[in-house]
N, C-alpha and C positions, 0 to 999 in steps of 0.2 A: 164287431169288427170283422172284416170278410176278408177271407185265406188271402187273399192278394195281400191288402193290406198288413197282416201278419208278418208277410214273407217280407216284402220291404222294411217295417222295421226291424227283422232278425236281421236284414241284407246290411242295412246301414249299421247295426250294433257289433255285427263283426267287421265293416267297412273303419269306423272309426281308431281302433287302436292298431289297425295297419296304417292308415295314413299319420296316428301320432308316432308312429314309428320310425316313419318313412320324413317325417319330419326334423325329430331327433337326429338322423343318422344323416342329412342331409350335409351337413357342414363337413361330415369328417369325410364323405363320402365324394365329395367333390373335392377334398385336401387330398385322398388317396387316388384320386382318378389324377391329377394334376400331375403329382409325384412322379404314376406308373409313366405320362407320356414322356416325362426329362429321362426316368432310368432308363425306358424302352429305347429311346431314341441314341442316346449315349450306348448299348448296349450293341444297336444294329450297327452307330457310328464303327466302334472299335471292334465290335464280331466281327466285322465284314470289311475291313480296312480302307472303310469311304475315303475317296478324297476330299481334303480340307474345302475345298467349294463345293460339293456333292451336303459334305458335314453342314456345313453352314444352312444351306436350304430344307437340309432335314431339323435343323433345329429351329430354324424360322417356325416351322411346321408345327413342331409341338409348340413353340409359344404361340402363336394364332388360336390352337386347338385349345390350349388352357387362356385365353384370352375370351375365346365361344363359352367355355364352363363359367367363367366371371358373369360373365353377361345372362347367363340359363339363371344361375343361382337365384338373384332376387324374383325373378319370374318364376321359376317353382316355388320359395320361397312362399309367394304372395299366395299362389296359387293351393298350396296346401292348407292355410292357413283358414282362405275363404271357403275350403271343403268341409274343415273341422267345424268352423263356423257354425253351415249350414247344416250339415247334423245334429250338430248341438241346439241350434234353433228349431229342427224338423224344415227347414228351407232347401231340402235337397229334393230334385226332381230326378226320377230312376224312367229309363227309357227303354223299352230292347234297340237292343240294334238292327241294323235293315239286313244283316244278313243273316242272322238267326235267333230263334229264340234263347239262348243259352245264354248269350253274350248282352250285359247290362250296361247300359252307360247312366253313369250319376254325375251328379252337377249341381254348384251353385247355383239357385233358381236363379233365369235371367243371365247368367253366363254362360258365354261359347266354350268353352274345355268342359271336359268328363273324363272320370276317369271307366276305366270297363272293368267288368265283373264278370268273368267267366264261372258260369254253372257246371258244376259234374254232380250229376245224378248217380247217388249213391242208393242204397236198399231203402233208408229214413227220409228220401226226400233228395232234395237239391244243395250245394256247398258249394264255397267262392272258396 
C-alpha cells in the first residue's frame, strides 16, 4: 500500500466518527439554533424598545430564518448520511483543493458536495 494511500485511509478513519457526530447532534442543533433566533429577536425587540411595526418585521425575520433551518435540515440530513455511506463502502473520493495543498475535499463518489479537511502539520506528520 503506498504512503498516499495510507494517509487517505487514516484521513477518512478519523473523518468518520466527526461526521457521525455531526450527524447525531444535528437535530438538536438546529432546535437550539431555531430557539437562539425567537430569544434573540424578542431580546433586541424589548432591549431596544422597537416599535410594534419595527417588532413585527423583526419577527417576520427570525420565522423566515427558522423557516431556511427547516428547509437546510433534511438536505444536511441527506447529505451526511451519503458521507457515512461512502466511507463505510470505501466510496469516498479525497481531492486537494485548488488552493492549496493542506486543504482536502472528500465526497460521495459521483456527488457534487464535499466536505474539507484541513491539514496542520504537526512534528508526526499531518492531522485534520
Amino acid at each position: 500500500m503506498e504512503l498516499e494511500e495510507i494517509a487517505e485511509k487514516e484521513l477518512l478513519r478519523e473523518l468518520y466518527p466527526r461526521a457521525l457526530l455531526a450527524l447525531n447532534r444535528l437535530n438538536p442543533l438546529i432546535s437550539e439554533q431555531k430557539n437562539y433566533f425567537y430569544e434573540k429577536t424578542e431580546a433586541v425587540i424589548h432591549g431596544l424598545g422597537v416599535p410594534a411595526d419595527k417588532a413585527d418585521m423583526l419577527r417576520d425575520f427570525a420565522k423566515k430564518a427558522v423557516n431556511l433551518l427547516d428547509k437546510a435540515y433534511p438536505q444536511v440530513e441527506t447529505r451526511l448520511k451519503k458521507l457515512l455511506i461512502a466511507i463505510e463502502s470505501s466510496d469516498a473520493e479525497i481531492a486537494s483543493s485548488r488552493r492549496g495543498r493542506k486543504t482536502l475535499h472528500i465526497a460521495p463518489a459521483g456527488e457534487k458536495f464535499y466536505v474539507s479537511a484541513h491539514m496542520i502539520e504537526n512534528k508526526n506528520g499531518y492531522l485534520i
